[in-house]
C-alpha positions as CSV (number, residue, x, y, z in Angstrom):
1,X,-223.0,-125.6,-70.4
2,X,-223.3,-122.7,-72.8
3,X,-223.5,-122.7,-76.1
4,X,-220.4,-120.8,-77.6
5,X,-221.3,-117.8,-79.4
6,X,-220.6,-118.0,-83.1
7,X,-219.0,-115.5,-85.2
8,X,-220.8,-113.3,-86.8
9,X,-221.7,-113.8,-90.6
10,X,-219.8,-111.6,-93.2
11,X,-221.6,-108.6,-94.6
12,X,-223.8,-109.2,-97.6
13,X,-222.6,-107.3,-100.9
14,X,-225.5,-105.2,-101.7
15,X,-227.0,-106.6,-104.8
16,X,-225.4,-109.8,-104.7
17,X,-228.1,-112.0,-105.3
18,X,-230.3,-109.5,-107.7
19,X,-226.8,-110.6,-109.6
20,X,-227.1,-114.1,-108.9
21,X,-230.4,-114.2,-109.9
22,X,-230.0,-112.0,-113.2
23,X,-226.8,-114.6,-114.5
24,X,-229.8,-117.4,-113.6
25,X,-232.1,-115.5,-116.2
26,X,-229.5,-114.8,-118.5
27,X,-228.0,-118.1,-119.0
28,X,-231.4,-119.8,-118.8
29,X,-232.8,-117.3,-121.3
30,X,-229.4,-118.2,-123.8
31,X,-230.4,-122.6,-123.4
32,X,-233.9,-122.1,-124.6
33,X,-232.7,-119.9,-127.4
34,X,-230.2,-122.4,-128.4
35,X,-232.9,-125.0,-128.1
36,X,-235.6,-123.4,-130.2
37,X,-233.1,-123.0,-132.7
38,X,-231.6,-126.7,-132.9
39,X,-235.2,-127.4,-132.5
40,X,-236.4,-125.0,-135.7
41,X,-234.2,-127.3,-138.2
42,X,-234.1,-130.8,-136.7
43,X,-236.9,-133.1,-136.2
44,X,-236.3,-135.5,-133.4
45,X,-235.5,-139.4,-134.3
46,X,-238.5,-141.4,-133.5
47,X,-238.6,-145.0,-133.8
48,X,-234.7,-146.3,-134.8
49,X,-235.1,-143.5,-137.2
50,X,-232.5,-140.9,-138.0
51,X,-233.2,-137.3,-137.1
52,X,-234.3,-135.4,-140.3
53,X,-233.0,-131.5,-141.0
54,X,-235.6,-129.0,-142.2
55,X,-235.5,-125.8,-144.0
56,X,-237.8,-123.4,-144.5
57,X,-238.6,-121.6,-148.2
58,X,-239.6,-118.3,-148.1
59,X,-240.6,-116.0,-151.4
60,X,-242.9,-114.3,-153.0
61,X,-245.3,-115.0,-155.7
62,X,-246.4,-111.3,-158.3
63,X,-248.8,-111.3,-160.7
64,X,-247.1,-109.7,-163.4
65,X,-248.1,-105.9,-164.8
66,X,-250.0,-108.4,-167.4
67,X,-251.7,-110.5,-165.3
68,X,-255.1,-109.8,-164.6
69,X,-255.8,-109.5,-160.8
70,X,-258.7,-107.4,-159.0
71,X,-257.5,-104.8,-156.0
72,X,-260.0,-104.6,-153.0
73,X,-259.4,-100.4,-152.7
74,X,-257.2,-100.7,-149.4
75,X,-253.6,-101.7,-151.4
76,X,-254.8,-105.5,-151.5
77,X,-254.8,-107.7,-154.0
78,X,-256.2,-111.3,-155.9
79,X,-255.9,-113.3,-158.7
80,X,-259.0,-112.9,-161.4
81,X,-259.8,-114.3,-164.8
82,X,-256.8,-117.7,-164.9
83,X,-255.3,-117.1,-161.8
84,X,-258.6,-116.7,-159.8
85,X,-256.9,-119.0,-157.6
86,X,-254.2,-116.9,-156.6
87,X,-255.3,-114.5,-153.2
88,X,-254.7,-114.8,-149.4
89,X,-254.7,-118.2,-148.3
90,X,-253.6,-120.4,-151.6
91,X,-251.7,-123.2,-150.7
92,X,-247.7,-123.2,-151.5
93,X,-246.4,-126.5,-151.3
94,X,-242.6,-127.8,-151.6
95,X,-242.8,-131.1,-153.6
96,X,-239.8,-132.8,-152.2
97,X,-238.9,-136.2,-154.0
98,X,-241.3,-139.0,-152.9
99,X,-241.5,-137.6,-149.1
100,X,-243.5,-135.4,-147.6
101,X,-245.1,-132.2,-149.0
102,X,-245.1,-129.4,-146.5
103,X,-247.6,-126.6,-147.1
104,X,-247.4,-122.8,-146.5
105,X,-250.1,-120.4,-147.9
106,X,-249.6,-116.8,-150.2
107,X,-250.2,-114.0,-147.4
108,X,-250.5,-110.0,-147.9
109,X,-251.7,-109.8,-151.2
110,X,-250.5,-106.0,-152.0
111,X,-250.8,-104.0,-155.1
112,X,-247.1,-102.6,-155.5
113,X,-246.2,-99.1,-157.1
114,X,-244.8,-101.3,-160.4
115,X,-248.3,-102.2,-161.1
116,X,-247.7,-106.0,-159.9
117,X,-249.2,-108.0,-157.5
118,X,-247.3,-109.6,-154.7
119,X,-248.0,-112.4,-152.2
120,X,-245.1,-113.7,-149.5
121,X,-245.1,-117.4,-148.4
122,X,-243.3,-119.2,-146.3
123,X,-242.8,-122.7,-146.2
124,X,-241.2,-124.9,-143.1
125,X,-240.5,-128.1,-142.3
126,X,-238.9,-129.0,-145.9
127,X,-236.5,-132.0,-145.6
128,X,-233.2,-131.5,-146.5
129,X,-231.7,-133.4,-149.0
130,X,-234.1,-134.5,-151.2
131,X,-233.3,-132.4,-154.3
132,X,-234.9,-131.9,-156.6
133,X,-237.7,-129.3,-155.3
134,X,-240.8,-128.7,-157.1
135,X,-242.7,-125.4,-156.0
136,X,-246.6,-125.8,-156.6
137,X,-248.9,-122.3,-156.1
138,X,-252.6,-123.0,-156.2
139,X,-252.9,-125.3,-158.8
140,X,-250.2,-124.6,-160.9
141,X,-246.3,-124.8,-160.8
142,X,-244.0,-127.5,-160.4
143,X,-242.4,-127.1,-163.8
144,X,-238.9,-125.6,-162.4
145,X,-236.5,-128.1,-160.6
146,X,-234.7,-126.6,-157.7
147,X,-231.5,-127.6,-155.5
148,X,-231.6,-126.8,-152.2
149,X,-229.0,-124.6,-152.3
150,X,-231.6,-122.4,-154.7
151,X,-234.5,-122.6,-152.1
152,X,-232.0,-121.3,-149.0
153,X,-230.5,-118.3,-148.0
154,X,-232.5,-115.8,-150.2
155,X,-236.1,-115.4,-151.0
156,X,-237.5,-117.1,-154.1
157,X,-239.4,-114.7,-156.7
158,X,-242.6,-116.9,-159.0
159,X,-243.9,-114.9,-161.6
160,X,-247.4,-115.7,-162.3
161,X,-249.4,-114.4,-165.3
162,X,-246.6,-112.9,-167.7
């Protein structure tokens, strides 16, 4: 007996699985986006715990025009005299209630055209809901409360020196 001849298979689109494979990209490049971002402001829950939601504070910190501060002759800046403390690398911590304190550092110390100083920090990891917030640069700060809502959505200015 002979085997029956089978039909012939349809024609291939051209491109069809250049497409198939681009959707596979696509949609797998849109889950780990979505994860890194759930991922960014929720911590997982470990141990019967619940999951905790984070926020991260981001600012700046200027030595004000009175402020004494040395400049390095390429734009940078730091802290002299009181605030000898105050250059690249200083600790920022967000005192948060009794929990935990995370810790950023002041980056890009820059001499600005007002004759200030200015650092930028950010902070993550801050947990949510435990208001009030204490702000600590170096070692100094923490007299200014804050709510959450004053430490999200836009960045936080410290004067320093004035």
């Amino acid at each position: 007996m002979q085997p029956s001849p089978t039909a012939p298979a349809p024609p291939r689109r051209a491109g069809s699985r250049a497409v198939t494979a681009g959707l596979a990209l696509l949609f797998g490049a849109v889950a780990a986006v979505a994860g890194a971002a759930v991922a960014r402001h929720a911590t997982v829950a470990v141990a019967g715990q619940p999951a905790t939601t984070t926020f991260v504070v981001s600012g700046a910190v200027l030595l004000d025009a009175q402020a004494t501060f040395r400049t390095d002759g390429r734009g940078g800046c730091a802290g002299t005299d009181d605030l000898v403390d105050i250059r690249d690398g200083t600790p920022v911590v967000i005192a948060a209630g009794a929990g935990q304190l995370p810790v950023g550092q002041l980056t890009d110390g820059r001499v600005l055209t007002d004759g200030t100083c200015r650092f930028w920090f950010a902070v993550r990891g801050v947990p949510a809901g435990h208001a009030p917030y204490r702000i600590l640069v170096g070692s100094r700060g923490g007299d200014t409360a804050y709510t959450e809502a004053d430490l999200t959505g836009a960045l936080v200015t410290l004067h320093l020196g004035g």
